[in-house]
C-alpha positions in Angstrom: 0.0 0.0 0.0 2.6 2.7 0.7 4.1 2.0 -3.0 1.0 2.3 -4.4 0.7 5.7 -3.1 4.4 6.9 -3.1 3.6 5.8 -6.9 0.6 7.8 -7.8 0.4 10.5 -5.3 0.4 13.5 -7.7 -2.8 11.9 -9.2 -4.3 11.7 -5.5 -3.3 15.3 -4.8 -4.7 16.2 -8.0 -8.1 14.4 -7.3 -7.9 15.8 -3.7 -7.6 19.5 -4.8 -10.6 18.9 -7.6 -13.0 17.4 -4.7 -12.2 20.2 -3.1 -12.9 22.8 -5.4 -16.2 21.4 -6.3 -17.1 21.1 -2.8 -16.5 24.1 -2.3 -18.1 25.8 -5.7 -21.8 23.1 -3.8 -21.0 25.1 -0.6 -21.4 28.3 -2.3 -24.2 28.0 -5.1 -26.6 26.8 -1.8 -25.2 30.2 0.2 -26.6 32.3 -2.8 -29.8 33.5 -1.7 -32.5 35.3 -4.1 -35.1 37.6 -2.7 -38.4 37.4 -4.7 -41.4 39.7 -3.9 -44.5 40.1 -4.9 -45.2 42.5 -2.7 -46.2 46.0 -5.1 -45.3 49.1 -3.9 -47.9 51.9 -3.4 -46.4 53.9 -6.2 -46.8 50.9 -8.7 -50.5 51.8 -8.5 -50.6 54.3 -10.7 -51.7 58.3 -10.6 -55.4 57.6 -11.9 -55.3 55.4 -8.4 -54.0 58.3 -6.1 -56.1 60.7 -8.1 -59.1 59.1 -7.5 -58.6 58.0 -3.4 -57.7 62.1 -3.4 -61.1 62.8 -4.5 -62.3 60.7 -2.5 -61.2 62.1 0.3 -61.0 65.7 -0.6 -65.0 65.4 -1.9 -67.4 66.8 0.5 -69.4 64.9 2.8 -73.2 66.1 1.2 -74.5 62.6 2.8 -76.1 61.4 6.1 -73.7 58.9 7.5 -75.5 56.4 10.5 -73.6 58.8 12.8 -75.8 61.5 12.0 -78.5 59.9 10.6 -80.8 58.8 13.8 -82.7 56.4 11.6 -79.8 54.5 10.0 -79.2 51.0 11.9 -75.5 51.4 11.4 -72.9 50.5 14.2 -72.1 52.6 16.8 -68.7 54.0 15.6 -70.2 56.0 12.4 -70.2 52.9 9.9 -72.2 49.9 8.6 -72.8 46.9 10.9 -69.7 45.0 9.2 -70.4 41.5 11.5 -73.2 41.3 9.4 -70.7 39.8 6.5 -70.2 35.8 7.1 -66.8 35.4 8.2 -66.6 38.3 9.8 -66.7 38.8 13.5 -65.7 41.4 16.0 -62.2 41.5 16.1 -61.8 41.8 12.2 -64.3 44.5 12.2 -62.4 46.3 14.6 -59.0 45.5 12.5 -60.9 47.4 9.8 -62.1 50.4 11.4 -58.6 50.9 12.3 -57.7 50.9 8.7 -60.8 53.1 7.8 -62.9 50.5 6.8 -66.3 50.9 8.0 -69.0 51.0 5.5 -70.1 47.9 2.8 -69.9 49.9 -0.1 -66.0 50.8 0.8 -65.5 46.2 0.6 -68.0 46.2 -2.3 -65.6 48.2 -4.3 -62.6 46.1 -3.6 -60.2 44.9 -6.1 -57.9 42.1 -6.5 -55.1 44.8 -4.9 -57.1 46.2 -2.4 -58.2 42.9 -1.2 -54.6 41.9 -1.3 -53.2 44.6 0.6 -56.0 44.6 3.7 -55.4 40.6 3.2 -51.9 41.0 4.7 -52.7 43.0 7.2 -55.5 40.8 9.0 -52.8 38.3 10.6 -54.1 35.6 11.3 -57.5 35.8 9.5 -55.8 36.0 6.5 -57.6 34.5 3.4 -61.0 34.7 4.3 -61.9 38.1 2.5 -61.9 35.1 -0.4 -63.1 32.6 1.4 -66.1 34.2 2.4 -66.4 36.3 -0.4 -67.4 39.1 1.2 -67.0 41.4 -1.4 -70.1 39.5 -3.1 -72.0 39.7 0.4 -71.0 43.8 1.0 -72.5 44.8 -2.6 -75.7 42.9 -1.7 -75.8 44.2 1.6 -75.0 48.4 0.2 -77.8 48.1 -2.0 -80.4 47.0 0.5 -81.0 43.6 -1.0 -81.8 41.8 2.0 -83.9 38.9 0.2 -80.7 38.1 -2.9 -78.8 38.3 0.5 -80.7 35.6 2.7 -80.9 33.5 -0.8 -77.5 33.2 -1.8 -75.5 33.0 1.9 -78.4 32.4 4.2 -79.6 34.4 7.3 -77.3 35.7 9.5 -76.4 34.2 12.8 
């Protein structure tokens, strides 16, 4: 055994030195690491986008809201009664009036963005803005159509 490898050990330092480089060259193509994000910025939305949330909030308010309308049957912090959407209870409500969302025709007018971005921010309910589709259940629900309602998601409770 020691002739054989006083005979061939420049091949075995040779063979050495390549397993080492292409260990080496493994090690380091796994180290590389590539962020991906889908995540859009809020200026990939587009001017027409922040033109039209300006004038929404710069228009005047010429409408009763349930906070000054006595008659209205809205919830008691100024909005719509947002439990009554399947799927969502109290404590997403109240995630949503912290992000200004308090009325169903603000959900009714959600779009695959929109529903996206308040999607990531509802923790651990995320996914059931789809689920539940409560887009679907907040148009029926702004224009008054209690019966389409009740006859495509049932009665509430």
């Amino acid at each position: 055994m020691p002739e054989l490898i006083q005979t061939y050990w420049p091949y075995l330092l040779i063979a050495f030195a390549i397993g080492l480089a292409v260990a080496w060259f493994a090690f380091m193509a796994n180290r590389r690491t590539s962020v991906v994000s889908e995540r859009k910025d809020v200026l990939d939305e587009g001017a027409e986008r922040a033109q039209r949330n300006q004038a929404l909030i710069d228009a005047p308010g010429g409408t009763a809201t349930p906070a000054t309308d006595p008659t209205s049957q809205g919830s008691p912090t100024g909005g719509d009664e947002l439990t009554r959407i399947k799927g969502l209870g109290p404590k997403i409500a109240a995630k949503l009036g912290e992000m200004g969302v308090t009325r169903f025709e603000q959900i009714a007018a959600w779009d695959d963005a929109e529903i996206d971005r308040i999607d990531a921010r509802l923790d651990r309910f995320q996914g059931r803005i789809r689920r539940d589709n409560w887009v679907a259940q907040a148009k029926l629900l702004a224009a008054g159509d209690e019966a389409g309602f009740v006859s495509e998601f049932g009665r509430e409770g």
